[in-house]
C-alpha positions as CSV (number, residue, x, y, z in Angstrom):
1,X,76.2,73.0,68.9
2,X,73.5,73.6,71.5
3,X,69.9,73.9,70.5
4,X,67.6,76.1,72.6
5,X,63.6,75.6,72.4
6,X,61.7,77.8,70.5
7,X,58.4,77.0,72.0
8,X,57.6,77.3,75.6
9,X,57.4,73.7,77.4
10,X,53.7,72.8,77.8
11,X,53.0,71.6,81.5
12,X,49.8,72.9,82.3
13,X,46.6,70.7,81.6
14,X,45.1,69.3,78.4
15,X,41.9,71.7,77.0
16,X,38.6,70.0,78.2
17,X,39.7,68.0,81.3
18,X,38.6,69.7,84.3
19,X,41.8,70.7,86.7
20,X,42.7,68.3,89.4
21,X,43.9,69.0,92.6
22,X,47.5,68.2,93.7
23,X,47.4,64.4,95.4
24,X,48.9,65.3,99.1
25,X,50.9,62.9,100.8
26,X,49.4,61.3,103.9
27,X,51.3,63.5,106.6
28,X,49.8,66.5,104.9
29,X,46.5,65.5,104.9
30,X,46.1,65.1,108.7
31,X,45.9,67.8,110.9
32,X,48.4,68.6,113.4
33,X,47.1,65.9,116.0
34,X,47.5,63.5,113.9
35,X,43.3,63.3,112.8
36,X,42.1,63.3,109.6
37,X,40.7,66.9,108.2
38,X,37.1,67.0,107.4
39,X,36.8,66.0,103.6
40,X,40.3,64.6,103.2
41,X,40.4,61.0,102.0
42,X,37.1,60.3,103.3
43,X,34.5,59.3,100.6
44,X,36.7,60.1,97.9
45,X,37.4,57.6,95.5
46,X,41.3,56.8,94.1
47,X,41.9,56.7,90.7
48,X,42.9,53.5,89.3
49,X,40.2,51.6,92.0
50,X,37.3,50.5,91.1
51,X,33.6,49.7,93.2
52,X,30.5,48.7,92.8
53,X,29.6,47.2,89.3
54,X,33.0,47.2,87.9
55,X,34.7,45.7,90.5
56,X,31.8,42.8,90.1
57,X,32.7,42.3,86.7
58,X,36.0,42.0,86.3
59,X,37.1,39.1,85.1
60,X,39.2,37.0,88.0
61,X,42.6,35.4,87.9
62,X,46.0,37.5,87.7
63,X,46.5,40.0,84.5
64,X,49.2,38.8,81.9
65,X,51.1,40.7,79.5
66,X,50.6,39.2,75.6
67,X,54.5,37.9,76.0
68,X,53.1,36.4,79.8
69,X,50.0,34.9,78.5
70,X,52.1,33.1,75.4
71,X,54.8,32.0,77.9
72,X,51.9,30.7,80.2
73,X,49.8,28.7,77.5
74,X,53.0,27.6,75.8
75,X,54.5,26.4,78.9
76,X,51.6,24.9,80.3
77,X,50.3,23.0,77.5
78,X,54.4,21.7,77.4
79,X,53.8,19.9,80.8
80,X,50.2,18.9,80.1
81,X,51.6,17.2,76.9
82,X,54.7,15.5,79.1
83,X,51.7,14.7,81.7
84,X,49.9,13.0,78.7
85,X,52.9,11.0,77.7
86,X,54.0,9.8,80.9
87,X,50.3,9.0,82.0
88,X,47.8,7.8,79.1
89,X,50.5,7.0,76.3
90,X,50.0,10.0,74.5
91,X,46.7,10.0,74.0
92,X,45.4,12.6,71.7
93,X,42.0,13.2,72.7
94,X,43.2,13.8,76.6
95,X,45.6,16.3,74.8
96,X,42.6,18.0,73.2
97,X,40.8,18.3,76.1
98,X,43.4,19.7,78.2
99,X,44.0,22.3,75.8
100,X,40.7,23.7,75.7
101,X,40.9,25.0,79.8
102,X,44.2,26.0,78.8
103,X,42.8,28.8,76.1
104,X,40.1,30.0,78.4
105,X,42.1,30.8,81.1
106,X,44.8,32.5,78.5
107,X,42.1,34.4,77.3
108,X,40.7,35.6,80.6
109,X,43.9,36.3,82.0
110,X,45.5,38.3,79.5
111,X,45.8,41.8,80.1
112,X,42.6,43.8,78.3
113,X,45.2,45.9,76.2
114,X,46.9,42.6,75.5
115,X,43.8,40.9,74.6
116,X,44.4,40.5,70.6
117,X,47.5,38.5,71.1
118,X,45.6,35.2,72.5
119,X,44.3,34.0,69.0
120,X,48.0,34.1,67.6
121,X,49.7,32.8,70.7
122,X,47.2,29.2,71.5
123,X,47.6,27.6,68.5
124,X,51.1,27.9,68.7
125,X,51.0,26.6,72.2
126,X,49.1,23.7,71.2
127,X,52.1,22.8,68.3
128,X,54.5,23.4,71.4
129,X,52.3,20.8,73.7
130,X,52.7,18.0,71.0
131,X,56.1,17.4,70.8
132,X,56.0,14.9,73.8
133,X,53.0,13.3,72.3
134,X,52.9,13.2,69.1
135,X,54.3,9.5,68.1
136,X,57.3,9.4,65.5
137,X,59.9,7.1,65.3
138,X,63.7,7.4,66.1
139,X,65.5,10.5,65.2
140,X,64.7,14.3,64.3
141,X,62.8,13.6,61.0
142,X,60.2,10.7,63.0
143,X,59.4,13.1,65.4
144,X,58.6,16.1,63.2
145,X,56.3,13.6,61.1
146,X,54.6,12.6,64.4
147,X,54.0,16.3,65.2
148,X,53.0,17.0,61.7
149,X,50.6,14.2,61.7
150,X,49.1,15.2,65.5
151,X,48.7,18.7,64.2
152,X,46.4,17.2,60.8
153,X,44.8,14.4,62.8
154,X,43.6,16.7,65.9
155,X,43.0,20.5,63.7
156,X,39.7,19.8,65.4
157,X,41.0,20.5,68.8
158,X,42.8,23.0,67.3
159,X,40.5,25.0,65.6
160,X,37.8,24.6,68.6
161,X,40.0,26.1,71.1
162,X,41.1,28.9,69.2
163,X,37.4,29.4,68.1
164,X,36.8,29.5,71.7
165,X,40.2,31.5,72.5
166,X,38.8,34.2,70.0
167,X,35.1,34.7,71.3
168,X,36.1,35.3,74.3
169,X,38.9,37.6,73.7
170,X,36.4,39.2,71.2
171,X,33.8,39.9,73.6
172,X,36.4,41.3,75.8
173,X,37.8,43.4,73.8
174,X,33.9,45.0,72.6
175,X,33.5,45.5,76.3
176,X,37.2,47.7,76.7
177,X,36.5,49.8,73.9
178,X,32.7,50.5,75.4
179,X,34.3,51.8,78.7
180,X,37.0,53.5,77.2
181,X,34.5,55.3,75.3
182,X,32.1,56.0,78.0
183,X,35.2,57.1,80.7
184,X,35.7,60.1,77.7
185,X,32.5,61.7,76.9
């Protein structure tokens, strides 16, 4: 059986934002010579750009999803952990020190609505990152007592760049809510 609305649909625009104009296509905003009409796309900012100071402090590098930025610091700290095998023998202390680039650039990359996944995803990423190094001996059960023993021996490491991981991704996360508050009053 078919169910009509009862209530009218609501289109029209939200109470208390001021009404926008319709966005024109290019070809309607030029005259018929093909020049641009007086006020039409000149000095009028896009939505979704930004200038001046918030251009300047945008954080650089590309913007990753929560499930990007895991798959990035997971995959990353993978190779750097083969690279550390094949290279210094497994040494734990390169290891440590490679991952604590690794969580600054997750953290500034992620995507600001992402932002809170970071701390969960790094240390994770670091556990991922010591299979290859950690040393065990032959078989399954050797090399989950090596990885066991990496993550107990080198929790400093761990800790440190999640510590560092979580400032930053607190600080940016302080900073979204203070725009998003500011864009609505």
């Amino acid at each position: 059986m078919e169910q009509h609305r009862t209530r009218p649909p609501n289109d029209g625009p939200r109470r208390g934002t001021p009404h926008q104009p319709a966005r024109l296509p290019p070809q309607a905003r030029r005259g018929a010579g093909g020049e641009r009409r007086p006020g039409q796309g000149q000095g009028t900012r896009r939505p979704g750009r930004q200038t001046g100071a918030a251009a300047r402090t945008a954080p650089p590098g590309p913007r990753l999803t929560g499930l990007g930025s895991g798959l990035f610091c997971v995959l990353v700290m993978f190779l750097l952990g083969c690279l550390d095998a094949a290279l210094f023998g497994g040494a734990m202390t390169v290891y440590g020190v490679l991952f604590l680039p690794v969580c600054v650039l997750t953290a500034l990359w992620v995507r600001a609505g992402d932002v809170l996944t970071t701390p969960v995803v790094v240390p994770i990423a670091f556990a991922a990152g010591l299979v290859p190094v950690a040393d065990g001996g032959g078989g399954l059960l050797g090399r989950l007592m090596g990885l066991f023993t990496g993550l107990a021996t080198q929790a400093g490491w761990l800790y440190g760049g999640t510590l560092v991981a979580g400032v930053i991704v607190l600080v940016r996360r302080v900073r979204w809510v203070r725009q998003r508050r500011g864009r609505r009053t």
